[in-house]
Phi, psi and omega in degrees: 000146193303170156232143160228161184250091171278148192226123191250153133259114171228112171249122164245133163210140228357080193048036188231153184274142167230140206264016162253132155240097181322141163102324167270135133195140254212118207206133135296109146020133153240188199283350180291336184303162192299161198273293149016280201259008143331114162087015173277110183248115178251164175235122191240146203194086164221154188239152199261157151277327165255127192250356140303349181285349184286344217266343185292151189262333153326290155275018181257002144257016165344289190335315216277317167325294175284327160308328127346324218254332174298299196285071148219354198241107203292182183099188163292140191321324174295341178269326150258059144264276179309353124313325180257006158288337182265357182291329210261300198297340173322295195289319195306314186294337146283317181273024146288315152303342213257346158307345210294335182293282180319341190054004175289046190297139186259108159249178175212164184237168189215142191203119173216143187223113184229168201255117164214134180062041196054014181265132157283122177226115202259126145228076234249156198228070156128192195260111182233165150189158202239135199231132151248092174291124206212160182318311183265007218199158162222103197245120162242124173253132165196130195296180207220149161298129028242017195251045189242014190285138155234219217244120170125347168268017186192134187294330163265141192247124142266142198229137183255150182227167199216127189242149207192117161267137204239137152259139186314175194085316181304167179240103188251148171248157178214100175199138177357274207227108172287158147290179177291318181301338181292078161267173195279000270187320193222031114285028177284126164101328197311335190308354192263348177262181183279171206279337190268316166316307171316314157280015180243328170296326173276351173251015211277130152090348167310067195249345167264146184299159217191129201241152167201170153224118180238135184247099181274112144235193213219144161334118136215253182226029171091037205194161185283121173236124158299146179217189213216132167310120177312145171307303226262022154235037157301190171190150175262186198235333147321305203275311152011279180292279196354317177289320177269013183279305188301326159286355174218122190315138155317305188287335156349275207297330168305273158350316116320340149305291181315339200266311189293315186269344185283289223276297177294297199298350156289325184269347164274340173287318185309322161310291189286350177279320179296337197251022147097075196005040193269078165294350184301320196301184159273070212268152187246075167305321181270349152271352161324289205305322170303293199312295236278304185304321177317310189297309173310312204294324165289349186284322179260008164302306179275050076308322163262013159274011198217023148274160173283121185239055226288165178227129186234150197291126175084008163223173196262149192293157192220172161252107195297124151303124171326122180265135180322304207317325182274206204215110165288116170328123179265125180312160196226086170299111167225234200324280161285345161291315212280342167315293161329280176320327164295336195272275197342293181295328168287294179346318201270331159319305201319302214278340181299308205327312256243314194278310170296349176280341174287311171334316211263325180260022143262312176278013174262351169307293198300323204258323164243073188289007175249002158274353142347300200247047190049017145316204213270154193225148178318139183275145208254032175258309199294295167340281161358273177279348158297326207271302185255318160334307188277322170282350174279274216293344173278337173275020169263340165301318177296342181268318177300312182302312170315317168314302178282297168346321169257351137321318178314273165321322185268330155273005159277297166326324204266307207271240276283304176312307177305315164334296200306291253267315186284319171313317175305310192300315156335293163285329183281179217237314207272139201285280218299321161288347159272333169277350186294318195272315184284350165282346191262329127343281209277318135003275201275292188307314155325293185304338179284320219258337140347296188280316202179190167222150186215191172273330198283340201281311212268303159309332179292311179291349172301293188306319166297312181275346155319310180261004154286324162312333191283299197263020151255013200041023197296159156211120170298076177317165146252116179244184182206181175284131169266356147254188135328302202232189160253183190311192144292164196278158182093323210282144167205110211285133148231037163205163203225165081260209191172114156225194198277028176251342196144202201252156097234136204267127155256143169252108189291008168259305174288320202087005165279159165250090173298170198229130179248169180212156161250139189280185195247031162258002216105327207241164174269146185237151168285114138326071189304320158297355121358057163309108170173076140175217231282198161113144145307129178226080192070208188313336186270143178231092158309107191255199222285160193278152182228323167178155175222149202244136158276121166314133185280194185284166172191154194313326179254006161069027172283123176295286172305185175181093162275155195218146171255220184257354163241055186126292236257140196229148187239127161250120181269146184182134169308132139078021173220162177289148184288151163236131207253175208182119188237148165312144181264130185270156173285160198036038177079311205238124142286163184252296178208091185276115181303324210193122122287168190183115156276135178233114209037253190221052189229123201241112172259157190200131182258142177270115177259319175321298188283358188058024205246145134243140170215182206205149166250129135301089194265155194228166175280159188289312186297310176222137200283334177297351182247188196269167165186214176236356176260104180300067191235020192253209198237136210287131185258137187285135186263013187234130177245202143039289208258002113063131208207147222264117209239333207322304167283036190289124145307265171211188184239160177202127154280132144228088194061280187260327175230126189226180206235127180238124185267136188275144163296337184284337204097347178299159178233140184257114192244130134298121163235132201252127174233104182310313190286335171305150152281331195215145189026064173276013168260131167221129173234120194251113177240076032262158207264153158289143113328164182220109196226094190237054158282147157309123165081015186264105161350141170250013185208056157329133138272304178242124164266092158002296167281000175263192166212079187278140173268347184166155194223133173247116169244174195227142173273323200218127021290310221230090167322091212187145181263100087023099153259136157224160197246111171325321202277348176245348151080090168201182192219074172328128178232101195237148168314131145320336196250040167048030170271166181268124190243349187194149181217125217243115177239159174290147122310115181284126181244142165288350187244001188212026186331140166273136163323095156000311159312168184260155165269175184244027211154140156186181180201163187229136191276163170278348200253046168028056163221170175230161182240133165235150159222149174263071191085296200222002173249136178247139162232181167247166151198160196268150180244170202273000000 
């Protein structure tokens, strides 16, 4: 059975509910779509930081563009998400540029969910999120640094994507900035209730704007319906506070003022012993003790928006009780205390000035008694700094000290929590609730060593992650800089290779391939005469490079061979001009090529536009009877039958008989050539399973939910093994052929060598036992164990 998508807008803006949402919109495949994206209900959902920009005639059919522009676009789902993010960011980067002298620069954030074959595919561009509510269950996505970046700074769009299976009933939402209230505890259940409880549960306690598109589906043919909110559940920035009067009693709130006003005349003793008990001065306590109570008072305004409020169908909202059992999240004094400590200190200025000023002319009587008496009179550089100089450095003194002191504190706090969490893993038995508490450990003692450091914070973070690495299969690099210096700016490495000529790097901005060597220091240098990417070479025109292979030998002694996307091949060597060369394509026309990849001397190629692989037969440049690197016949299809949706090829890897195509979703695609056969010696499993036995881990992955793979290798030696790696985890998969996990390879974080903040883009692994990860225009190296 069919699924549909009924679809609600629910936008508050300045505390008025509005039935538009600029920017959304909710569409079914039409009969013109792509064979591909036939039967796909997408849902779009992006919002700008200045919303004058809809008024640009660029962007006020966005909506209608990018939905056109998803159903026309073959391939896999992630490919066309990604198309259409780079399309939106595409625009934005121009007219940010084009703007850039005035600073009025335009982002958006992106959020797209589309249903196909009954799976849900989440894509978010910037810090967004998406709730999938199911009978039993709450999946809230929301990306992590580095991908919370959004669209329009940067000519590159990274898109995190998220897979799901959805059933009628279920509920998916979609928005920018959810309230605090939307926790997975109190959306639990909605699918049993009706859509209108539902909007009275998401808005319960709603008071900052708030953009969303929430979707019920349902049985039908596939296909979309707007639907419309009941009138008598509008709502106002009125009915709002009323809702929060009714979850907290007056005296509750009374009561908690009174706790908020105890707690400043306490933070005023605290004052006055630092600035050496002088209670005398003219310090103005009761507008201090008024500001401060405002502050407190919003601080507990804000804890109880961040309680869990579930609301169940025919009863009245409540406030869920705390279970003793669990460990409460403690206020973390930052912000607003040190607020507090300034209104103190101004305040206390108002009444010093006044008072140092009676101060300065008894002791300038004492100290100059002849300006006293109509002498020689004080120099008003010395006035100066007794009256305003000296009373600055003493609160500036009183602040640095307050600073560390809280800085102190919070790491005291953080290392106690992290302790209780390591105490919890301890007593239990059961692996999934011991990684569950050491992850919640390693966490927190991280977060202590932020405010400092101690012995006990540097052991716990030793201990935790030791025994997480254990039940992850981690193995811990050192890694260092492989060069002196960095690339040139702009440069941004997404491939590694490596033979006995040097290092090479593709660079996905330009599309060139640069060349590193080692120096007789160690570290490696850029080649500057190194020749190997786009341009005319004679009759031939190389456009930007998409991937390259290192050659096993051959008679003319070329390392590389780079390939672009229609075709046309570079044969590469230090210290010579590169020669370029193009394929005779099948059916006259290529669609698009994604990926290459050699097994001896047999040349593979995924067409991903066409859904196609096909292979070459390399022959010697001289005599055609002997093997080689030269591709000049005509391409035989390595797919019969079974043809399996390539639209989202990332990269390839052959081995012998089998061969493997890595997906942009993270899926893995496998093929097996069986020679001896007549008919269908191709068989392919799409998706091929994984094999995963860390703890608390899928143990037959189809998808990893949580990575982001960017790219792939495989190695004969040391290990026969495919190497992935996942951006989103700045780590390096290491899986057996037969796709099992066998290790996952992360830097050690070092102080003398910090890792780049960035995700990485690229990496490569050596025949020397080293691997490269590089970060955009940074390389680092490490020796592997």
């Amino acid at each position: 059975m069919a699924i549909d998508f009924h679809y609600y807008y629910l936008q508050i803006k300045n505390g008025i509910e509005v039935n538009e949402i600029p920017g959304g919109i909710v569409v079914a495949a039409s009969r013109g779509a792509h064979r591909h994206r036939r039967g796909d209900l997408l849902a779009l959902l992006f919002t700008f930081s200045d919303n004058s920009i809809l008024s640009d005639d660029e962007f006020m059919a966005q909506p209608q563009e990018l939905t056109a522009l998803f159903f026309r676009s073959p391939g896999s789902v992630t490919r066309a998400i990604q198309l259409v993010a780079e399309e939106l960011g595409r625009a934005l980067w121009d007219h940010n540029s084009q703007v850039a002298e005035s600073g009025k620069q335009v982002t958006a954030v992106l959020n797209i969910a589309v249903l196909h074959r009954e799976h849900l595919f989440v894509g978010h561009s910037g810090a967004t999120h998406t709730f999938v509510i199911k009978s039993g269950s709450v999946e809230q996505y929301s990306d992590m640094e580095p991908f919370e970046r959004p669209l329009g700074l940067s000519r590159r769009v990274m898109v995190q994507y998220r897979q799901a299976p959805i059933n009628a009933g279920d509920i998916i939402i979609i928005c920018p900035q959810p309230p605090i209230t939307w926790t997975c505890a109190n959306l639990s259940g909605s699918p049993q209730i009706g859509m209108e409880q539902v909007k009275r549960r998401l808005l319960n306690q709603v008071r900052d704007d708030m953009r969303a598109v929430i979707i019920k589906c349902r049985e039908g043919e596939g296909k979309t319906v707007a639907e419309v909110w009941s009138a008598d559940q509008s709502i106002t920035a009125q009915v709002a506070e009323q809702s929060i009067k009714e979850v907290v009693p007056p005296e509750q709130e009374s009561h908690e003022l009174e706790a908020g006003a105890v707690s400043v005349q306490e933070g005023n003793r605290d004052f006055n012993e630092l600035t050496g008990g002088q209670s005398e001065v003219g310090l103005n306590v009761a507008s201090t003790t008024n500001l401060s109570t405002e502050i407190v008072a919003e601080q507990q305004q804000e804890q109880l928006e961040s309680q869990e409020v579930p609301v169940k169908p025919g009863q009245t909202e409540f406030v869920k009780p705390r279970d003793s059992s669990q460990i409460e999240d403690q206020i973390i004094p930052a912000p607003n205390s040190l607020l507090v400590f300034v209104a103190k200190a101004w305040q206390a200025w108002n009444g010093l000035r006044y008072k140092f000023a009676e101060i300065m002319k008894k002791i300038s009587r004492r100290i100059f008694p002849r300006s006293s008496s109509g002498g020689e009179k004080i120099s008003p550089v010395i006035m100066v700094f007794m009256v305003i100089a000296l009373p600055a450095v003493l609160i500036a003194v009183s602040l640095t000290i307050y600073i560390r002191s809280g800085k102190q504190e919070q790491h005291d706090i953080y290392l106690t929590r992290a302790q209780e969490y390591a105490a919890l893993a301890t007593e239990h038995e059961d692996l999934d609730k011991q990684r569950e508490y050491w992850s919640q450990a390693y966490e927190l003692v991280s977060q202590a060593l932020e405010y400092g450091q101690s012995s006990d914070s540097d052991m716990l973070f030793l201990q935790s992650q030791s025994i997480l690495d254990e039940m992850d299969l981690v193995t811990r690099l050192e890694f260092r800089p492989a060069l002196t210096g960095l690339l040139p700016e702009g440069v941004e490495i997404s491939k590694i290779i490596t033979s006995t000529s040097g290092v090479y790097l593709l660079d996905s901005s330009s599309g060139a391939v640069l060349r590193l060597f080692l120096n007789t220091k160690g570290f490696y240098e850029i080649d500057p005469g190194f020749q190997c990417g786009p341009g005319d070479f004679g009759l031939s025109n190389i456009n930007p490079i998409v991937d390259l292979i290192a050659l096993p030998a051959n008679t003319r002694n070329y390392k590389i061979m780079a390939a672009d996307s229609d075709g046309n091949l570079l044969y590469c060597l230090p210290g010579e001009e590169p020669t370029p060369t193009s394929l005779i394509p099948p059916d006259d026309v290529w669609g698009r090529i994604a990926t290459i990849a050699m097994d001896k001397y047999t040349m593979f190629i995924v067409d991903a536009e066409k859904d196609a692989v096909w292979f070459y037969e390399g022959r010697d440049f001289e005599n055609e009877k002997m093997a080689g690197v030269v591709f000049g016949g005509q391409p035989e299809s390595y797919l019969e039958e079974d043809v399996p949706d390539l639209g989202g090829t990332l990269e390839m890897a052959v081995n012998e008989d089998d061969l493997f195509v890595l997906h942009q979703d993270s899926h893995m695609t496998l093929c097996q050539f069986n020679p001896y056969r007549e008919t269908k010696r191709t068989e392919c499993q799409d998706p091929a399973p994984y094999s995963d036995s860390r703890v608390s881990y899928d143990k037959k992955p189809l998808v990893y939910m949580d990575a982001c793979f960017v790219g792939m290798q495989d190695m004969r030696y040391p290990n026969a093994s495919l190497y992935i790696l996942d951006a989103a985890n700045n780590a390096v998969m290491q899986f057996s052929y037969q796709l099992n996990m066998e290790r996952v390879l992360k830097p050690q974080p070092s102080r003398n060598y910090p890792i780049p903040d960035s995700s990485p883009t690229g990496f490569g692994i050596s025949v020397d036992k080293e691997i490269f990860l590089a970060y955009g225009n940074q390389i680092l190296i490490a020796a592997l164990p």
